[in-house]
C-alpha positions in Angstrom: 8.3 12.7 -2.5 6.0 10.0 -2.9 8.4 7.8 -5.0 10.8 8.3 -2.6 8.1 7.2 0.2 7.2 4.8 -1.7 10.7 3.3 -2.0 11.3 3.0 1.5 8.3 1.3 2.5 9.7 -1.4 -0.2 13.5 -1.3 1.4 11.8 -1.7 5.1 9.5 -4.4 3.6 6.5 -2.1 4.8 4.5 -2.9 1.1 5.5 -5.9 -1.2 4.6 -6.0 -4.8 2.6 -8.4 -6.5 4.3 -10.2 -9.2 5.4 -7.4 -12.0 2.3 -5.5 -11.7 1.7 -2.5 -9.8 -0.1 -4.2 -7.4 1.6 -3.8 -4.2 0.1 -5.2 -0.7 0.4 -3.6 2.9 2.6 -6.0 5.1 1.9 -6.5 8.7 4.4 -4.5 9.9 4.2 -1.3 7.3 0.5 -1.7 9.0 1.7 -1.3 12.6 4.3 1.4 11.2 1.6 3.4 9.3 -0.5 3.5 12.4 2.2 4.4 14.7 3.9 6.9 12.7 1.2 8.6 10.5 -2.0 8.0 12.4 -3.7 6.2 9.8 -6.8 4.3 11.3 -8.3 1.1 11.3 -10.4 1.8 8.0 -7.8 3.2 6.1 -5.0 0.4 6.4 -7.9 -2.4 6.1 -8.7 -0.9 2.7 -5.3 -2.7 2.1 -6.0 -5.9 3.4 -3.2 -8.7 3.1 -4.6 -9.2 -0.3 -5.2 -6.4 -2.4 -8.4 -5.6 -4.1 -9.8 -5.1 -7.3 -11.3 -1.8 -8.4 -13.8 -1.3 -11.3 -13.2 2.1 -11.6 -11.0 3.2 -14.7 -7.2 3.9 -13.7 -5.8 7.6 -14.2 -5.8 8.3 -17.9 -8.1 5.1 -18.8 -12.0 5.9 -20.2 
C-alpha cells in the first residue's frame, strides 16, 4: 500500500525526487492535498519543508 501511495503522490506531482537518491521533497500542492485529505498538521508537513533535511540518525538496517 505504501508503494502504491507513494506512487501517486509522484504521478499527481504531490512529492518530487531529488536527483537519483531517495530523497524526495513535499510540493506545495501535495502540502495543501495532505492537509486537506489526511489531516496532517502544520508540524508534520513542515518537517518536509521545500528542501529536505538531513538526518544523523542511521537509516533502517545501517549501525
Amino acid at each position: 500500500m505504501g508503494a502504491a501511495f507513494f506512487q501517486h503522490a509522484l504521478d499527481h506531482s504531490w512529492v518530487t525526487r531529488k536527483g537519483m537518491t531517495r530523497i524526495v521533497a513535499v510540493t506545495d500542492t501535495g502540502r495543501a492535498v495532505l492537509r486537506e485529505q489526511l489531516g496532517l498538521g502544520y508540524a508534520a508537513l513542515e518537517a518536509s519543508g521545500s528542501e529536505p533535511s538531513c538526518s544523523s540518525r542511521p537509516s533502517r538496517g545501517e549501525n
